[in-house]
N, C-alpha and C positions, 0 to 999 in steps of 0.2 A: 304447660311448661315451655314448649318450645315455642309458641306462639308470645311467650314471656319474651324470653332471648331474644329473637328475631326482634320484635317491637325496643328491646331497649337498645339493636344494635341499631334499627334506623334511627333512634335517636341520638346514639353517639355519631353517626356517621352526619347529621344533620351538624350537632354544634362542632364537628368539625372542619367542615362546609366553611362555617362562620369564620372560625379562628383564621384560618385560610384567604379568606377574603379580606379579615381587617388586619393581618399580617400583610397582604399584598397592597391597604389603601395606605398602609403606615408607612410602608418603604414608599412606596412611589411620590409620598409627600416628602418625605423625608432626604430624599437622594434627590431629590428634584426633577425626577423625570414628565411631572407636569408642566415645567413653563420651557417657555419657544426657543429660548439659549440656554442651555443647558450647560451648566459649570460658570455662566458668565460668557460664555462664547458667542460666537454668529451662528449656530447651530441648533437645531432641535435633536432631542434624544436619540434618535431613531440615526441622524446622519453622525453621529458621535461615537457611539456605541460601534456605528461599522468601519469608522476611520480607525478607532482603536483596534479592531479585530483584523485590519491589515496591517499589519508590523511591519518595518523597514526591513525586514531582510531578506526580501524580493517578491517576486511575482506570486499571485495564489490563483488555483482555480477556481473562477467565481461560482461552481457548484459545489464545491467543498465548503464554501462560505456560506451558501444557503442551506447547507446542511447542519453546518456547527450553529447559526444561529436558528435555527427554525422557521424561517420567512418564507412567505410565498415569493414567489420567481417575479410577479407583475412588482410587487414594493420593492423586492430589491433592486430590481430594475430601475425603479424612479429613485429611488437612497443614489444610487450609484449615478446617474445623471446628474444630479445634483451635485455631489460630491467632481463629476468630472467638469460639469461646465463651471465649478470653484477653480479649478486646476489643482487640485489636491488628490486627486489617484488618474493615472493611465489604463482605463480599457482597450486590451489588445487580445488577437488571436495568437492561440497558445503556438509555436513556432515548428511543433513536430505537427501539430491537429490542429488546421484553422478550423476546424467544427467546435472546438474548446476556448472559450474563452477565458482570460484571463487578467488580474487589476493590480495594480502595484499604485506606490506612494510616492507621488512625485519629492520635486524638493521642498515645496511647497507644504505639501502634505504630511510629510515627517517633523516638519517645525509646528503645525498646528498638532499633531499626537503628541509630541513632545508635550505640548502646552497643557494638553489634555490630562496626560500623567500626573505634570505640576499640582492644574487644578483637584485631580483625586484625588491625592494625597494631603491636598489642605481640608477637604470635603471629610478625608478618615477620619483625619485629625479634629477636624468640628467635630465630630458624631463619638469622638470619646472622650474628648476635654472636657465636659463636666462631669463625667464620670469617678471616682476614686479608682484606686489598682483593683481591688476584689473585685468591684461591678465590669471595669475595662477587660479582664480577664474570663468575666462569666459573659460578657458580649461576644468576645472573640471565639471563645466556643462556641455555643449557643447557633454564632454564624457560620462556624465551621462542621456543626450537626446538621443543618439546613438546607448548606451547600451541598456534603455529602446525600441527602435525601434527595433534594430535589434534582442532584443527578441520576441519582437511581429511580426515579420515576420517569425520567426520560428515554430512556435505556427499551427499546424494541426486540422483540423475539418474536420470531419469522421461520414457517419452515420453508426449506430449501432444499436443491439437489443437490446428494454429497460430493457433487464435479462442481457448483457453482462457483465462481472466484473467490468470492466472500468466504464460503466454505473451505475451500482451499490457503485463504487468507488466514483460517483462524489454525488448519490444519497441521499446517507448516512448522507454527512456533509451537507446537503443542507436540508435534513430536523431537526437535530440539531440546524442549524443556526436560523429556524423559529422559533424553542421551544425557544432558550434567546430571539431572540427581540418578538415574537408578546406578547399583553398583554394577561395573559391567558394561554400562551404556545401554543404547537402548537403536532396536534395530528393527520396523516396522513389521519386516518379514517373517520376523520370528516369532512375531506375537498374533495372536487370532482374531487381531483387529478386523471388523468386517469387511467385506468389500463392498463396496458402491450400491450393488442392488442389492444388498439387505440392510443396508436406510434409505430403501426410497418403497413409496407406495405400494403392494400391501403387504410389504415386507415386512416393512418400517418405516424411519421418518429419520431426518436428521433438521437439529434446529440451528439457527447462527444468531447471535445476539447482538444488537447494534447500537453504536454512543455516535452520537449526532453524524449518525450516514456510515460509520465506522464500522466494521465486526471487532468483537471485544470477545467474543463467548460462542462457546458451542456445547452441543449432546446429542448423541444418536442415540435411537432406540429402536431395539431390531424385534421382529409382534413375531414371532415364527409359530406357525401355526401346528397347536395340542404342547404345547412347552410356554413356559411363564416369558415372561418379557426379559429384553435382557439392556441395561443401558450400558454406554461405551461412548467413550471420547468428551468425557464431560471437563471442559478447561475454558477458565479465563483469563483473560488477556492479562501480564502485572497491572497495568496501566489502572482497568478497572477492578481491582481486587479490594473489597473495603465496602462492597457497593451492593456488597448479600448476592449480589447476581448467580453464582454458583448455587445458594440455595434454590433461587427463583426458577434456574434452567432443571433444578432436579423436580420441585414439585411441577414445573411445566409437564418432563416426562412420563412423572408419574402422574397425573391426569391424563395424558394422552392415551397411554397404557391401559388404562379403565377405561376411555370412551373406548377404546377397542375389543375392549372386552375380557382383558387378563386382570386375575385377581390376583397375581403375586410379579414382584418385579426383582429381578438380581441384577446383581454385579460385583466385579474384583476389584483390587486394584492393591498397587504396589507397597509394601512396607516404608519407604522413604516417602510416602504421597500422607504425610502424617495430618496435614488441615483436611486432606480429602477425607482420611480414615475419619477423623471427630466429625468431622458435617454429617458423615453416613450414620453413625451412632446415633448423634442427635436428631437425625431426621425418623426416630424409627428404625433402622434396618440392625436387624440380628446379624452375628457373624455364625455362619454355618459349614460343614466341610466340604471341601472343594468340589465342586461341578464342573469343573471344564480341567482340563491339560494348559492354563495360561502358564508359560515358562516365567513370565514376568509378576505374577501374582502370588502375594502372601497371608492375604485374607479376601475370603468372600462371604457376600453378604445378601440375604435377602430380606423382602419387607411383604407384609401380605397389605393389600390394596383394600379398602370398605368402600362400597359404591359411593360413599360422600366423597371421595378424594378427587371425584370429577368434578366437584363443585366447588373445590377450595381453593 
């Protein structure tokens, strides 16, 4: 029976392989990222695509740029030579950090994005003109299902030290957030959030989640040794929220938790945190009576772990 399973998921994972790939020949024919001017312009895709992603309203660090779009540093390198000896962006060292470099749109170069825009938006306008309203309205979803997916597969989980910046990046707004909702505020010290070295190595772990080079997401998980696991500080940024990532960073823990070797994993958390309460429901986890002294906690919750949760 399970050798059944298995076999028909390598078969669905195959014909979805396919879909994937004649979804990805459809657009590229279709949006015209195969011929050498791309919208009708002097440009091929690839130097189009970056002229758009630097916007007129100022300077960008050109590693932030390789990070939003996913390129390697040598191609971006030649995009942007190009794009400079057009005189359509300015490469300069960044004014605090010459070790940073950084690109802006000349005047030149904001009249050609302009154009670009133009051109897009006759390009939408093709691709739903023949359409009726029901089909235009089940494309625009459709693409708006797609987009949301295929950002969430881009989306990186990384463990880290819970001093690292990124760490401390996603830290910050995650304890702001509890000051407006809880009632009362919400006051680090008073709560029995862990400290530092019990999410790190063989304490624990703390993870940070990433959208293109960004932190967006976090979760600690503290392994304390002869006691169940315990997670803490599990929050996503607004920005990506939509994007399952909260689910993703809980089953990450709890995998992790199992290659460790704990068979059960808890955790609390606030009456006002009401998306968190239903993800914790739905993922499995029981509410049970309280285990710790959190002054800030109104339900807690554990889950028992089956050795497959390492593999899921």
């Amino acid at each position: 029976m399970q050798e059944q399973v298995e076999h028909a998921e390598q078969v669905e994972q195959v014909e979805q392989k396919e879909q994937v790939r004649r979804f990805n020949r459809t657009v590229a024919e279709r949006v015209g990222v195969l011929h050498d001017h791309y919208l009708g312009g002097a440009r091929p895709y690839g130097q189009a695509r970056l002229l758009w992603e630097i916007d007129g309203a100022g300077t960008h660090d050109i590693r932030s740029v390789r990070a939003r779009l996913g390129l390697d540093s040598g191609y971006l390198s030649r995009l942007l030579r190009a794009l400079e000896r057009d005189g359509l962006v300015a490469v300069e060292p960044h004014p605090r950090d010459r070790r940073v470099r950084t690109v802006r749109l000349t005047e030149a170069g904001r009249a050609e994005r302009a154009l670009l825009d133009d051109r897009s938006d006759a390009l939408a306008a093709s691709l739903l003109a023949p359409l009726d309203a029901r089909q235009r309205n089940r494309l625009a979803s459709a693409m708006a299902e797609v987009e949301r997916l295929l950002t969430a597969s881009v989306v990186t989980v990384e463990v880290l030290d819970p001093d690292h910046p990124d760490a401390a990046h996603c830290l910050r707004p995650y304890a702001a957030e509890l000051q407006e909702l809880f009632e009362g505020g919400f006051d680090p010290a008073g709560s029995l959030l862990p400290d530092p070295g019990e999410l790190r190595a063989p304490r624990g772990l703390f993870l940070v989640a990433r959208l293109h080079g960004e932190p967006v997401g976090c979760a600690g998980l503290k392994l304390p040794a002869g006691a169940p696991a315990e997670i803490k500080r599990l929050w996503v940024s607004p920005r990506a929220r939509g994007l399952g990532l909260a689910r993703r960073l809980l089953s990450e823990v709890e995998k992790r938790a199992a290659q460790h070797g704990s068979d059960l994993v808890r955790l609390d958390t606030n009456k006002a945190l009401e998306a968190a309460t239903r993800l914790y429901r739905s993922s499995g986890y029981t509410e049970v009576p309280a285990f710790n002294d959190e002054p800030y906690a109104h339900h807690w919750f554990e889950k028992r772990l089956t050795p497959g949760t390492q593999q899921k």
